[in-house]
C-alpha positions as CSV (number, residue, x, y, z in Angstrom):
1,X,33.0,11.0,-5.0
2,X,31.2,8.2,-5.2
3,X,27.9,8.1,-8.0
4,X,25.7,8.0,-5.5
5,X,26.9,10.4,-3.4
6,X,24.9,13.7,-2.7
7,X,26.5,16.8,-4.6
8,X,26.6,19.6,-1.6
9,X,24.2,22.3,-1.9
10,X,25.4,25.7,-3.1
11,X,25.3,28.2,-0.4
12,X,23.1,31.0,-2.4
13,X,21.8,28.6,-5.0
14,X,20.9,25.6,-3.7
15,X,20.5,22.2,-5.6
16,X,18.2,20.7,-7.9
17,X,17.4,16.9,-8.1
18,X,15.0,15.8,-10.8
19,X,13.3,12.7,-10.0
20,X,11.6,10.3,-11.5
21,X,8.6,8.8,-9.4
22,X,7.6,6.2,-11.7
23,X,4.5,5.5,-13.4
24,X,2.4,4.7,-10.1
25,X,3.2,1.8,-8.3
26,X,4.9,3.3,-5.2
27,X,7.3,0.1,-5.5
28,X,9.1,1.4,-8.4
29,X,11.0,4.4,-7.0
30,X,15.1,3.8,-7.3
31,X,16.9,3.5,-4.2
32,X,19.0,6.7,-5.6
33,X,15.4,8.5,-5.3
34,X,14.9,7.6,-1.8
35,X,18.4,8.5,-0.7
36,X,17.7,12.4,-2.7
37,X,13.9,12.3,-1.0
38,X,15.5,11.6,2.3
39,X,17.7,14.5,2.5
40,X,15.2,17.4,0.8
41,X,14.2,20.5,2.5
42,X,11.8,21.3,-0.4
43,X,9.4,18.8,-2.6
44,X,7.9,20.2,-5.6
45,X,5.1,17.6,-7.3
46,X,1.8,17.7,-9.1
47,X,-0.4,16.4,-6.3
48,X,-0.8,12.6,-7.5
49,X,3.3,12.3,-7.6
50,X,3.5,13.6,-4.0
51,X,1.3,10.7,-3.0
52,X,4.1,8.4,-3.9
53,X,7.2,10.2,-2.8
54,X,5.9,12.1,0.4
55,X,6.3,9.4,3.0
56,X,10.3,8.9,2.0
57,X,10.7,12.5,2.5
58,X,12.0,13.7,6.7
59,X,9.2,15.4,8.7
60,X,8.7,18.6,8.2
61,X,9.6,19.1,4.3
62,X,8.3,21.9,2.4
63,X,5.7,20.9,-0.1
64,X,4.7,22.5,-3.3
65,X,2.1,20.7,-5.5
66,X,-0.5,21.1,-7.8
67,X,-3.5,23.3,-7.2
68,X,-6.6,21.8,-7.0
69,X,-8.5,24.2,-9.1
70,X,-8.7,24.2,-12.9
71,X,-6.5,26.8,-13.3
72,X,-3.6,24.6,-12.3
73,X,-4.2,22.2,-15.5
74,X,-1.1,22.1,-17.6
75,X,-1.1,24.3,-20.9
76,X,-0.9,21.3,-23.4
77,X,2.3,20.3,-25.1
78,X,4.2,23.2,-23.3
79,X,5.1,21.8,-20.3
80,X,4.1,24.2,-17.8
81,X,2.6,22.6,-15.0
82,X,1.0,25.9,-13.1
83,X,1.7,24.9,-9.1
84,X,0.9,26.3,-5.6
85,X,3.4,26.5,-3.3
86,X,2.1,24.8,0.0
87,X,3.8,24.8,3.4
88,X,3.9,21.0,4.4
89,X,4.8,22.0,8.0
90,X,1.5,24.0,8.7
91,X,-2.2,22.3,8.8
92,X,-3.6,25.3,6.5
93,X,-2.1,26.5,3.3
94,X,-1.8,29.7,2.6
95,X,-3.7,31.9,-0.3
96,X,-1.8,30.1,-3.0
97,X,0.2,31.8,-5.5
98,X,0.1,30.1,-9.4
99,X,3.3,30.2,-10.6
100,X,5.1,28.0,-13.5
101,X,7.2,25.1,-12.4
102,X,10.6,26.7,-13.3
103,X,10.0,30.0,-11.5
104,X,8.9,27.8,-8.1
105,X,11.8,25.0,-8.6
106,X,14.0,28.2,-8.5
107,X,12.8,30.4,-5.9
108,X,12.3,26.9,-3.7
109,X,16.5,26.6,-4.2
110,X,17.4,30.2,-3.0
111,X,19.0,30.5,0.4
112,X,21.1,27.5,-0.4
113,X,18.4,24.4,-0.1
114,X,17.9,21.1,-1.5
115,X,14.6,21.0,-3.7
116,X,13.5,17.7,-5.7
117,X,11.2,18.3,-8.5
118,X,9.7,14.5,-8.8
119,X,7.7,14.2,-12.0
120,X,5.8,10.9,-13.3
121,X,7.5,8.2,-14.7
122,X,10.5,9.6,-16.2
123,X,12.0,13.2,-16.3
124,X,13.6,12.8,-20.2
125,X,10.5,10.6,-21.4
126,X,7.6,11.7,-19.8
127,X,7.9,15.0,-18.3
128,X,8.7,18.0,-19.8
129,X,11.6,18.8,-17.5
130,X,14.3,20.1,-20.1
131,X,13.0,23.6,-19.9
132,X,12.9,23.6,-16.3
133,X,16.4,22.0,-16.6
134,X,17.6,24.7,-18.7
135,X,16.1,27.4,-16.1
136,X,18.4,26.1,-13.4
137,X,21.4,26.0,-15.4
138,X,21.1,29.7,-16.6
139,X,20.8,31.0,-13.1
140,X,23.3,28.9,-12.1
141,X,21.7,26.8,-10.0
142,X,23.2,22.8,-10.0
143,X,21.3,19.8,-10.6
144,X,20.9,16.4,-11.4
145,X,18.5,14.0,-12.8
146,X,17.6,10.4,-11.0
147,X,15.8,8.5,-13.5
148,X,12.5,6.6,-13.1
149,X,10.6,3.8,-14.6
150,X,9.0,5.6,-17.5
151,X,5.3,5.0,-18.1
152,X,5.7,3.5,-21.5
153,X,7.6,1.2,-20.5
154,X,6.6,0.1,-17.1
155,X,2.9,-0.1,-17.8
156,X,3.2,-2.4,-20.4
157,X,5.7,-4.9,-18.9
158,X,2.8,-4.7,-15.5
159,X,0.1,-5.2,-18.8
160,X,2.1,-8.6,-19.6
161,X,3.2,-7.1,-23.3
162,X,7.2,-7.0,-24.0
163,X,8.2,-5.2,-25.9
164,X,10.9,-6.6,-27.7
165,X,11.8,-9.9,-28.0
166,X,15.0,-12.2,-29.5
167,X,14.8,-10.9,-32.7
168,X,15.3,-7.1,-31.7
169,X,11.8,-5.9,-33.3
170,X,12.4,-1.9,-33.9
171,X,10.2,0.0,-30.7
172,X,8.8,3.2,-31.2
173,X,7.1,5.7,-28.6
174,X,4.6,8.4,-29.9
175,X,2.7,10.7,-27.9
176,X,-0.5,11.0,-29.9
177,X,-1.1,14.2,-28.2
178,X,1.8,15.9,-30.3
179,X,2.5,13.4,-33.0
180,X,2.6,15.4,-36.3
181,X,1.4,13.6,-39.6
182,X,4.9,12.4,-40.3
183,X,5.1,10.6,-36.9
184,X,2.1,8.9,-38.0
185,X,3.1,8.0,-41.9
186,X,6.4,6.8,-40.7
187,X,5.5,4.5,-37.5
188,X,2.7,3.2,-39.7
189,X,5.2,2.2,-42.6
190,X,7.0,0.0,-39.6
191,X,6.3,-3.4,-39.0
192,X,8.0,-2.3,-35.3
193,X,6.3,-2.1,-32.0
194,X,4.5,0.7,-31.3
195,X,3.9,2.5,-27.8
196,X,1.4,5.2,-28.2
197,X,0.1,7.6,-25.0
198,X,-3.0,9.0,-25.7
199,X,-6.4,9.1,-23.7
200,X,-9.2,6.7,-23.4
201,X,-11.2,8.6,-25.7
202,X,-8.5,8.5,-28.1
203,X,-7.6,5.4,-28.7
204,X,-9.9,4.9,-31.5
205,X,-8.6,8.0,-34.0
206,X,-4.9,6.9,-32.7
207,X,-5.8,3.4,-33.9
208,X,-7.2,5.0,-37.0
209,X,-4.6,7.2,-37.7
210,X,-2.4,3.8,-37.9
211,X,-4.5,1.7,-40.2
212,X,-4.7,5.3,-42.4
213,X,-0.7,5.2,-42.6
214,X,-0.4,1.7,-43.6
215,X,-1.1,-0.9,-40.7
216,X,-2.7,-3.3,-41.3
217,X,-6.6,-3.6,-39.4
218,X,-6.2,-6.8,-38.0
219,X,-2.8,-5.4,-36.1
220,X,-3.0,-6.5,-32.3
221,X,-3.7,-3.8,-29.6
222,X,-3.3,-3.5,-25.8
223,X,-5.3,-0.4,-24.1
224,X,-3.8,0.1,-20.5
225,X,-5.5,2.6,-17.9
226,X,-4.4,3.5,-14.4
227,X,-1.1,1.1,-15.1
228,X,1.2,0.0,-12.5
229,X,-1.9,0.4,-9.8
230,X,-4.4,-1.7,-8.4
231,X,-7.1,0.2,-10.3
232,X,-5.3,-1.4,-13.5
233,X,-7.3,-2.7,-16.6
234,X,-6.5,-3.5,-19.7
235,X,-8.0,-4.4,-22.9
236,X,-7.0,-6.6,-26.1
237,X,-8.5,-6.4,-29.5
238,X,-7.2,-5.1,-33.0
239,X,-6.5,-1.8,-34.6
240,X,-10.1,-2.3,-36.5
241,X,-11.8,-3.7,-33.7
242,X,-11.1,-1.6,-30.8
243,X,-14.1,0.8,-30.9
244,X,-16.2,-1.6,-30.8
245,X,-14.9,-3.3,-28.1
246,X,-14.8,-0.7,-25.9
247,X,-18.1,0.1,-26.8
248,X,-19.4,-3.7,-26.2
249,X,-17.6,-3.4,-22.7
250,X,-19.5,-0.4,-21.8
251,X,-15.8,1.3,-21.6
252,X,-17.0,4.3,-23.6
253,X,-18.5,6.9,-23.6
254,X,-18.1,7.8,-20.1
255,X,-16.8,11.1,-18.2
256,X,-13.5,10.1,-17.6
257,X,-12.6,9.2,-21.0
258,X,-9.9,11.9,-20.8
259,X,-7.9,9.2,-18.2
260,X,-4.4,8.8,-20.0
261,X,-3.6,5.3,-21.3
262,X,-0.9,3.2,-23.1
263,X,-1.7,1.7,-25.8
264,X,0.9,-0.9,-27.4
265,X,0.2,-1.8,-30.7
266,X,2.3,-5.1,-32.7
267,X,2.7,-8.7,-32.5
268,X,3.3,-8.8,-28.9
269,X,0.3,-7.6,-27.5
270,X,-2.1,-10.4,-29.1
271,X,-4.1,-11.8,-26.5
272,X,-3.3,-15.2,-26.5
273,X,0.2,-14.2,-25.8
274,X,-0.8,-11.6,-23.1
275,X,-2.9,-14.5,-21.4
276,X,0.4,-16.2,-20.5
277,X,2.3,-13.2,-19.5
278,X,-0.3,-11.3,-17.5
279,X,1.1,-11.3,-14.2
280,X,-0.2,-8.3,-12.1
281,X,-4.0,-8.6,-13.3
282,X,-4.0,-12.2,-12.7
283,X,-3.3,-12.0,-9.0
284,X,-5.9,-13.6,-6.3
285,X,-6.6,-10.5,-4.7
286,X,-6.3,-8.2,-7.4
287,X,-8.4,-4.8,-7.4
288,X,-10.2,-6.4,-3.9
289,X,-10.7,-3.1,-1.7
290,X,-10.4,-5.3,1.4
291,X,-11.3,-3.9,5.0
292,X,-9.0,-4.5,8.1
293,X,-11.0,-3.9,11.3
294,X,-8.2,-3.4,13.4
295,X,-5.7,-0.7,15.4
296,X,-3.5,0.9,12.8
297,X,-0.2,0.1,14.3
298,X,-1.7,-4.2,14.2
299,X,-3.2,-3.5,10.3
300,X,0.6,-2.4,8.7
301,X,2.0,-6.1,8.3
302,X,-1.2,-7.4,7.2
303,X,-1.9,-4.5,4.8
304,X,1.4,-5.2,3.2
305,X,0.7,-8.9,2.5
306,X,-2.9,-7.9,1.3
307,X,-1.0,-5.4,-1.0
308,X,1.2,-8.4,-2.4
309,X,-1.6,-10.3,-3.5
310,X,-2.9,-7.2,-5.2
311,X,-5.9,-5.8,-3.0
312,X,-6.4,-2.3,-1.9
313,X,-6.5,-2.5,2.1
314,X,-8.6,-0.2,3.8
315,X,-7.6,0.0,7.7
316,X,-10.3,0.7,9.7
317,X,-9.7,0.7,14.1
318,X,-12.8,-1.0,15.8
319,X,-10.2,-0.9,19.2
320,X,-8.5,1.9,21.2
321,X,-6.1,1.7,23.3
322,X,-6.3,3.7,26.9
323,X,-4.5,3.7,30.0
324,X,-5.6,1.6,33.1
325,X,-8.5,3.8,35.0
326,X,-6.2,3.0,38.2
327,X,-2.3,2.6,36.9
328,X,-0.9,1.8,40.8
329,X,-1.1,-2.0,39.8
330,X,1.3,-1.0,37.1
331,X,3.6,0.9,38.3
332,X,4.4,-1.3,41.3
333,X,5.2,-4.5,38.5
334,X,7.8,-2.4,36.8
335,X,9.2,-1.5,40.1
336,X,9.3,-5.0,40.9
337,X,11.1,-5.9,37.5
338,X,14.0,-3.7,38.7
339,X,14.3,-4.8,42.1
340,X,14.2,-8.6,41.2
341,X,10.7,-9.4,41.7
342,X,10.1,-11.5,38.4
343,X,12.0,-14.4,37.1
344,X,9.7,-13.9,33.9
345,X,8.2,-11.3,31.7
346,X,5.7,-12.6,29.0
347,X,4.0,-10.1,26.6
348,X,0.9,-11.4,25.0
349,X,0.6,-8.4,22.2
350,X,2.4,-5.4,20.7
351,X,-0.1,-3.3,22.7
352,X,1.1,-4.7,26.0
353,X,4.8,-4.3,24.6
354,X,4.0,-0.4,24.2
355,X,2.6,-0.2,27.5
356,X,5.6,-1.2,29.5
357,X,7.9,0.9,27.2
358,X,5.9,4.1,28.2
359,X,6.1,3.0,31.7
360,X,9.7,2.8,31.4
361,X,10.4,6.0,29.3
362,X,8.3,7.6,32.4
363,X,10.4,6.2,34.9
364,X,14.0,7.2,33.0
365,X,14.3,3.2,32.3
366,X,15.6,1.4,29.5
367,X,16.0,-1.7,27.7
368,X,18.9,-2.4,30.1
369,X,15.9,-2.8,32.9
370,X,15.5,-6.6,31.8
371,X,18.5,-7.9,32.5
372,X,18.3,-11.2,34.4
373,X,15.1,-11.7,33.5
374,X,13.3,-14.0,31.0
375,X,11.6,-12.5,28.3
376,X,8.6,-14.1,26.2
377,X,6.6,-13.2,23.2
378,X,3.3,-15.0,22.0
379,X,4.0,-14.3,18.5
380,X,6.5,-12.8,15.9
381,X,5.1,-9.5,15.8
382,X,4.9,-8.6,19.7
383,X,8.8,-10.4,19.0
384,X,9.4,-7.8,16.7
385,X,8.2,-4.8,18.4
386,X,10.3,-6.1,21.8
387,X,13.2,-6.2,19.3
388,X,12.8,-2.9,18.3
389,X,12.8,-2.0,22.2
390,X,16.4,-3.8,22.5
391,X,15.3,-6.5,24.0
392,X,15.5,-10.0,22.0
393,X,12.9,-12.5,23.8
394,X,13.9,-15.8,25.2
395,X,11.1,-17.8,24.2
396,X,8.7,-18.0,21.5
397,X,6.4,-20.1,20.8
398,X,7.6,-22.5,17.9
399,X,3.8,-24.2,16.5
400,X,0.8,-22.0,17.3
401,X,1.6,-18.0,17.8
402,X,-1.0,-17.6,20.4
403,X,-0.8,-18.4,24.4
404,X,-2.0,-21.9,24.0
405,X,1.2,-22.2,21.4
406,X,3.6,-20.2,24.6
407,X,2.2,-22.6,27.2
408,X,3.4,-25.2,24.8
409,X,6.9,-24.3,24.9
410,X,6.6,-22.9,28.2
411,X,9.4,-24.9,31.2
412,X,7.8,-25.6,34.2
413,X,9.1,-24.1,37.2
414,X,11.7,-26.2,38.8
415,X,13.2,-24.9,42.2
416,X,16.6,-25.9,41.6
417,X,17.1,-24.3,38.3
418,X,14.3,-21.1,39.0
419,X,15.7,-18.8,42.1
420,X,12.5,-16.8,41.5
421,X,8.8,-18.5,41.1
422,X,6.8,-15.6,40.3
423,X,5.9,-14.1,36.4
424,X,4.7,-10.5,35.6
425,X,2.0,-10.7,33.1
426,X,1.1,-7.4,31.3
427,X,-2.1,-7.6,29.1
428,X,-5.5,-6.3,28.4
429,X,-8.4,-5.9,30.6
430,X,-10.4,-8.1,28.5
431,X,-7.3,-10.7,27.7
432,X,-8.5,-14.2,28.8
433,X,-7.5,-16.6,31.2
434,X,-5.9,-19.4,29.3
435,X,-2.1,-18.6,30.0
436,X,-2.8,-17.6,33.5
437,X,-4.4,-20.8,34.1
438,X,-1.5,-22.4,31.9
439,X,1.4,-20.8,34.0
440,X,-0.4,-22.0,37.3
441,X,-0.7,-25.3,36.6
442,X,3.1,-25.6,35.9
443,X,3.9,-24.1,39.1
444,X,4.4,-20.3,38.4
445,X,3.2,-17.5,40.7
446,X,1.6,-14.7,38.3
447,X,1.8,-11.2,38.7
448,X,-1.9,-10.8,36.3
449,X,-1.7,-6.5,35.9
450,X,-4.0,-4.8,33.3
451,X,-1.2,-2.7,31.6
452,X,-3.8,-1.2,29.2
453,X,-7.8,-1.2,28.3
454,X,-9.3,-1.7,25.2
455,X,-12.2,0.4,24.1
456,X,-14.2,1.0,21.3
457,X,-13.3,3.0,18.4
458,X,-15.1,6.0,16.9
459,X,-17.1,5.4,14.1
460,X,-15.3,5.1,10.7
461,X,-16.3,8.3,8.2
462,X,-19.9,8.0,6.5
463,X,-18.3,7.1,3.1
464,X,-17.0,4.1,4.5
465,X,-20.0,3.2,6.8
466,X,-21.7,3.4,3.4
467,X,-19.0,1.5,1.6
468,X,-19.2,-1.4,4.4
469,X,-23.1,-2.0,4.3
470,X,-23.5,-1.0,0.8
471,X,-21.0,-3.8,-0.2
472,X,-18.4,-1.4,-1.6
473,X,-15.7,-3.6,0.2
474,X,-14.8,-6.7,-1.5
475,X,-13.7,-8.6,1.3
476,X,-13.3,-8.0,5.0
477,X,-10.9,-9.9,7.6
478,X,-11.8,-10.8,11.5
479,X,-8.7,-11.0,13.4
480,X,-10.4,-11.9,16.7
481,X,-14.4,-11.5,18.0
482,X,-13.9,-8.1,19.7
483,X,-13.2,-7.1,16.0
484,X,-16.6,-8.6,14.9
485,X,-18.8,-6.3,17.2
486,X,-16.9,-3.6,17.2
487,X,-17.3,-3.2,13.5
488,X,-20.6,-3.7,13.7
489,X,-21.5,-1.5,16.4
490,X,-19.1,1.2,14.6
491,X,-20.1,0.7,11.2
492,X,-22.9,-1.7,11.3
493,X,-23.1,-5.3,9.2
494,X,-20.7,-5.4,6.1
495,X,-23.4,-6.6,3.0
496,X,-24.2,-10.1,1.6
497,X,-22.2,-9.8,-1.0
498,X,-18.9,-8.6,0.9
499,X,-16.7,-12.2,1.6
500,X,-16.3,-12.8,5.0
501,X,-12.9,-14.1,6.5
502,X,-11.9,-15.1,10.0
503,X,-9.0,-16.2,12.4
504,X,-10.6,-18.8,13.8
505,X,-13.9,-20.8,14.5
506,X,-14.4,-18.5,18.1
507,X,-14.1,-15.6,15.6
508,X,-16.1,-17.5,12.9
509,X,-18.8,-18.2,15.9
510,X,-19.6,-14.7,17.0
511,X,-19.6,-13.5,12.8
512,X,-22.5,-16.2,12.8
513,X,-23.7,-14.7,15.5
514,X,-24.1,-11.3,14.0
515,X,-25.7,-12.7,10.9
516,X,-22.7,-12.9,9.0
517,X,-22.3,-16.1,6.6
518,X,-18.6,-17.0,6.8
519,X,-16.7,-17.7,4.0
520,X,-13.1,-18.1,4.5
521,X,-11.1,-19.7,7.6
522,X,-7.7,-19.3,8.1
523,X,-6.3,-23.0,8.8
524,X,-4.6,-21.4,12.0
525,X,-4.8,-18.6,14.2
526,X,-2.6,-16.5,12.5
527,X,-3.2,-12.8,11.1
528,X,-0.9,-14.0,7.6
529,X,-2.1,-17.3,7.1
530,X,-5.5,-15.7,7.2
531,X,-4.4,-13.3,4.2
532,X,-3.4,-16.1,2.7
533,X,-6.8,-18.2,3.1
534,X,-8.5,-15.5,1.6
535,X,-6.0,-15.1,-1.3
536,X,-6.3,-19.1,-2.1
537,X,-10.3,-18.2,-2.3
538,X,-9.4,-15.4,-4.6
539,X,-7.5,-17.7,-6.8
540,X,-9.8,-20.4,-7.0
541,X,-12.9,-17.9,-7.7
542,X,-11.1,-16.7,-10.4
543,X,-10.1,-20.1,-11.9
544,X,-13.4,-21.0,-11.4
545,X,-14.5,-17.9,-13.8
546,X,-12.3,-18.5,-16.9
547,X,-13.3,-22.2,-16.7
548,X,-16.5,-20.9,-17.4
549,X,-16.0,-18.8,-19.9
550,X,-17.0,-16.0,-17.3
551,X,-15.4,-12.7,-17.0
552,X,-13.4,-11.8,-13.5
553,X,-15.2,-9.8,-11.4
554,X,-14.9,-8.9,-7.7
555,X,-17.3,-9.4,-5.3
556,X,-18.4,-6.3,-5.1
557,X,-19.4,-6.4,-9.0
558,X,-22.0,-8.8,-8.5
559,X,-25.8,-7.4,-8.5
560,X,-26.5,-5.3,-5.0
561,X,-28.7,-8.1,-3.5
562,X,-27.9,-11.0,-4.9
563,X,-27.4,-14.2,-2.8
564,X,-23.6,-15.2,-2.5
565,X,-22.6,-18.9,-2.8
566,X,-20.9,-20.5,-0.1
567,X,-17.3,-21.5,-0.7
568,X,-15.6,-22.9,2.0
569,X,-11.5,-22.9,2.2
């Protein structure tokens, strides 16, 4: 059998896999823990871990996670996370039942089914998974363990402090939760590296409890909350100095100093070295809660890209998509695509893509419906989502993705070569008439149908309403001017403070319009070059900071109010 390979589940008792889901960053899970996710029938998680494995898990999985309630809190040091079992195929749970973790990971394997229990960072280091381990194997119930990226050691490599280096230094982990007085006389009598994971509010005594067993005061530390995320921050002083500078930064005291942290206490956390290394902290973007005012389905690529430049994207839909009110135009195009009515098809967006697919899957068609016929694309993702469709277009455009970069490439109709003059055109019923006007002029017959309408959304929740025009976003990207007032009339006028970005001066025009002072341009119509026009303004604002001695803050740090200062890009 090969390693990978899934073990069979046992007829009465099922089979355990106990994964590790890493630390936080979704990014981190083994390809060994997608492959077990993929093929569960049960999940059982404290609620935060299910956030990271649910979506690798098949529709219609079982979920068991963490109560919200205080009584769920885990009895300290025993490992006995107290769960609820929750169906994840119904909208409402049912009265939930507190049980330990052991008793649900066992009762979720009877009947012969495949249960992962995924725990935070790693099941030997950070969880305490051995007793739940033990369970299984006394009732005779088989299982395995995928590793993950422990926390103390993936939060400091994401914190830019290694841990060892070419001389081997000695690395020891405490949990200063547990650690008896011994742990702390004989980790203090090293001159090794020191990973301690302890609470905000702790870090102090922990750093004290050091210096009392023989470090020295001036010893550097790193302090590491929420590591691995986008809500990471991270802190450098020394084992003497590291109350104060919490308490100079305003860190402490504050009601969540219970968050857990890593601390990494030695030689190779001092700041100067950590200013070279930092490599998550220090992207453009980073920690920039940036809105994306457009239809879900559209928002995905670009909300990756934004996530890759460290910002939290928040996908808002200013547009809808609806059926033609009279869909008789429509139905009598595709007809004609069968019977050899078209010599070309060209699909302007991914919307208009969608719309002749349901057409089709109405009708019993398929991909195989397009044979003979020319297929284009305006851009790579309406290329991608015909791909996915089975149909690989004929011509894209190669400069501009837009349908002034199509007519570019476009041939114009010649009667030798083109048996058939004529070009069915499916699109919005607000598109504009640049590519009509474009195919005209070099001699095509169009076929103009509205294969969709475009409406305006519902309003976004209150909190984010709030969040737009209180300036809670950092940032917030145009993609076209229907975008622009449909935000606004949703949502109303993101605040002075928020950084502006848009697709292109007709965009930038109507943002003006609206009162909005634009700050970024993308240097062509392009959804990714725009994500990477406001990254570029990330960067250099942040350059700009450390230049001037200044500390990094996000836009949405700066006083409620205050006058922003035009940067252009």
């Amino acid at each position: 059998m090969s390693p990978t390979a899934l073990p069979a589940a046992g007829p009465e008792h099922g089979h355990v896999t106990f994964l590790g889901a890493g630390p936080g960053d979704p990014g981190l899970l083994t390809l060994r823990a997608v492959e077990a996710l993929a093929h569960a029938d049960v999940l059982v998680a404290e609620h935060e871990v299910l956030d990271v494995v649910r979506k690798h898990a098949r529709q219609g999985v079982a979920e068991v996670h963490t109560d919200a309630g205080p009584s769920s809190d885990p009895l300290p040091g025993t490992g006995t996370p107290q769960l609820t079992v929750v169906d994840g195929t119904s909208t409402t749970p049912a009265v939930p039942a507190v049980r330990d973790a052991a008793h649900l990971v066992m009762e979720a394997a009877r009947g012969g089914r495949r249960v992962v229990r995924a725990v935070s960072g790693d099941p030997g280091l950070d969880a305490y998974a051995a007793g739940e381990m033990l369970a299984c194997a006394r009732a005779g119930v088989p299982f395995e363990v995928v590793p993950g990226v422990a926390t103390a050691v993936g939060v400091p490599a994401y914190a830019g402090v290694p841990l060892r280096d070419a001389h081997g230094t000695d690395v020891r982990f405490v949990d200063a939760r547990t650690a008896s007085d011994r742990c702390w006389t004989e980790v203090g009598a090293s001159d090794g590296t020191v990973v301690v994971s302890t609470t905000l509010d702790s870090v102090a005594a922990a750093a004290g409890e050091l210096v009392s067993a023989g470090r020295k005061p001036d010893t550097p530390i790193t302090v590491t909350v929420a590591g691995t995320t986008t809500r990471q921050r991270t802190w450098t002083a020394t084992l003497g100095t590291i109350a104060q500078t919490f308490k100079q930064a305003k860190v402490l005291p504050s009601p969540e100093g219970g968050r857990p942290v890593i601390a990494v206490v030695g030689e190779r956390s001092a700041a100067a070295q950590r200013d070279q290394l930092s490599w998550f902290e220090s992207k453009p973007l980073f920690g920039w809660k940036v809105l994306v005012p457009r239809t879900k389905e559209q928002a995905a690529s670009l909300s990756d890209q934004l996530r890759s430049y460290g910002a939290v994207p928040h996908e808002v839909p200013t547009i809808a998509v609806e059926p033609p009110r009279t869909p008789q135009q429509m139905e009598r195009a595709v007809k004609g695509l069968v019977t050899g009515r078209y010599e070309w098809i060209a699909f302007t967006s991914v919307n208009a893509v969608r719309a002749v697919r349901e057409k089709f899957e109405e009708y019993g068609l398929d991909a195989r419906a397009f044979a003979g016929i020319k297929v284009a694309a305006v851009g790579e993702q309406t290329a991608k989502a015909l791909i996915a469709f089975g149909v690989k277009p004929d011509l894209v455009p190669s400069g501009e993705q837009s349908a002034a970069g199509l007519l570019e490439d476009w041939p114009p109709y010649d009667p030798v070569f083109d048996p058939i003059d004529r070009v069915f055109l499916p699109r919005a019923d607000i598109a504009t008439e640049t590519l009509v006007a474009g195919l005209i002029e070099l001699g095509w017959e169009v076929d103009d149908v509205t294969a969709y309408r475009t409406v305006r959304a519902s309003p976004p929740p209150a909190e984010t309403r709030e969040a737009i025009k209180g300036g809670g976003f950092d940032a917030v990207l145009f993609t076209s001017s229907s975008t622009v007032r449909n935000l606004v009339g949703i949502a109303g006028k993101p605040h002075n403070v928020t950084v502006i970005a848009c697709i292109g001066p007709a965009t930038a025009k109507t943002a003006e319009e609206h009162g909005l002072r634009v700050d970024v341009m993308a240097p062509e119509p392009s959804v990714h070059k725009l994500a990477e026009a406001l990254a570029d303004f990330g960067m250099k604002r942040r350059l700009a900071a450390l230049e001037a001695g200044e500390p990094v803050t996000r836009p949405s740090e700066r006083r409620p109010g205050g006058r922003r200062r035009r940067t252009t890009t």
